[in-house]
C-alpha positions in Angstrom: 0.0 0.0 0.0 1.3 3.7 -0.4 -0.1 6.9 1.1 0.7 10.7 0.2 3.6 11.1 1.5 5.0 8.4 -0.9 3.4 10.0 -4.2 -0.1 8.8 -4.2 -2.3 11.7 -5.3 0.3 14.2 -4.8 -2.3 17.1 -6.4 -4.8 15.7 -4.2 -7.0 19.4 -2.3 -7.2 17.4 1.0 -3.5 17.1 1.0 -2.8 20.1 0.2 -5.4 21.4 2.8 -3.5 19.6 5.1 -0.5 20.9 4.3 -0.8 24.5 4.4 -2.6 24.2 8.2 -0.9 25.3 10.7 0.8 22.3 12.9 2.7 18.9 12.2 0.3 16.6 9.9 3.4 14.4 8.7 2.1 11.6 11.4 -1.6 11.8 10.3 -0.8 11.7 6.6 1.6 8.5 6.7 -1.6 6.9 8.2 -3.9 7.6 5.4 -3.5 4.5 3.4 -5.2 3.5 -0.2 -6.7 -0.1 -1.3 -8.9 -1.7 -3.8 -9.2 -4.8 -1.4 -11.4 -4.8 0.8 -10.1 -7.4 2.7 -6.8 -5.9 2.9 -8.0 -2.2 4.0 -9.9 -3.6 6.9 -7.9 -6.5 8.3 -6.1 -3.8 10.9 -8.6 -1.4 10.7 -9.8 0.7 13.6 -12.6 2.3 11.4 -14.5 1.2 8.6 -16.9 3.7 6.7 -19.3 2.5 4.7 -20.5 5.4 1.6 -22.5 3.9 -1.0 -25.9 5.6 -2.7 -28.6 5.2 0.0 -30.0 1.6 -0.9 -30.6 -0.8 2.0 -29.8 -3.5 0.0 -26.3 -2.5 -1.4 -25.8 -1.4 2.3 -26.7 -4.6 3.8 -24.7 -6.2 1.7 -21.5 -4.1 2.2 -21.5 -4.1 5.7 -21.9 -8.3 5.8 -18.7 -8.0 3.6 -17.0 -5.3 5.6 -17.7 -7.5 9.2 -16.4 -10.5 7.3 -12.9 -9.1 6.7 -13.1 -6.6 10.0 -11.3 -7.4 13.4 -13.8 -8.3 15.8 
């Protein structure tokens, strides 16, 4: 996995948000971590957000898979 600080989305506005605010974000940012696994963003995960169009379907079904691959 990468994260901003190693070059993913390097033109990204949150970043540079981030950036230009006052204090040390260097910690914070080399936490923010990027995955098209599911499985692989959640299997340390202290928080898992769920964001899809509101169906209760489609969210059903994505929080089953999300508490399949979630620490208890």
């Amino acid at each position: 996995m990468t994260n901003h600080e190693n070059g993913e989305n390097p033109k990204s506005p949150v970043l540079a948000n981030i950036r230009s605010a006052k204090g040390n974000f260097a910690p914070f940012l080399q936490k923010i971590h990027y995955t098209v696994s599911m499985a692989d963003g959640l299997k340390n995960a202290d928080l898992g957000i769920e964001a899809v169009f509101e169906r209760l379907e489609v969210k059903q079904d994505i929080m089953e898979q999300m508490e399949k691959c979630a620490p208890k």
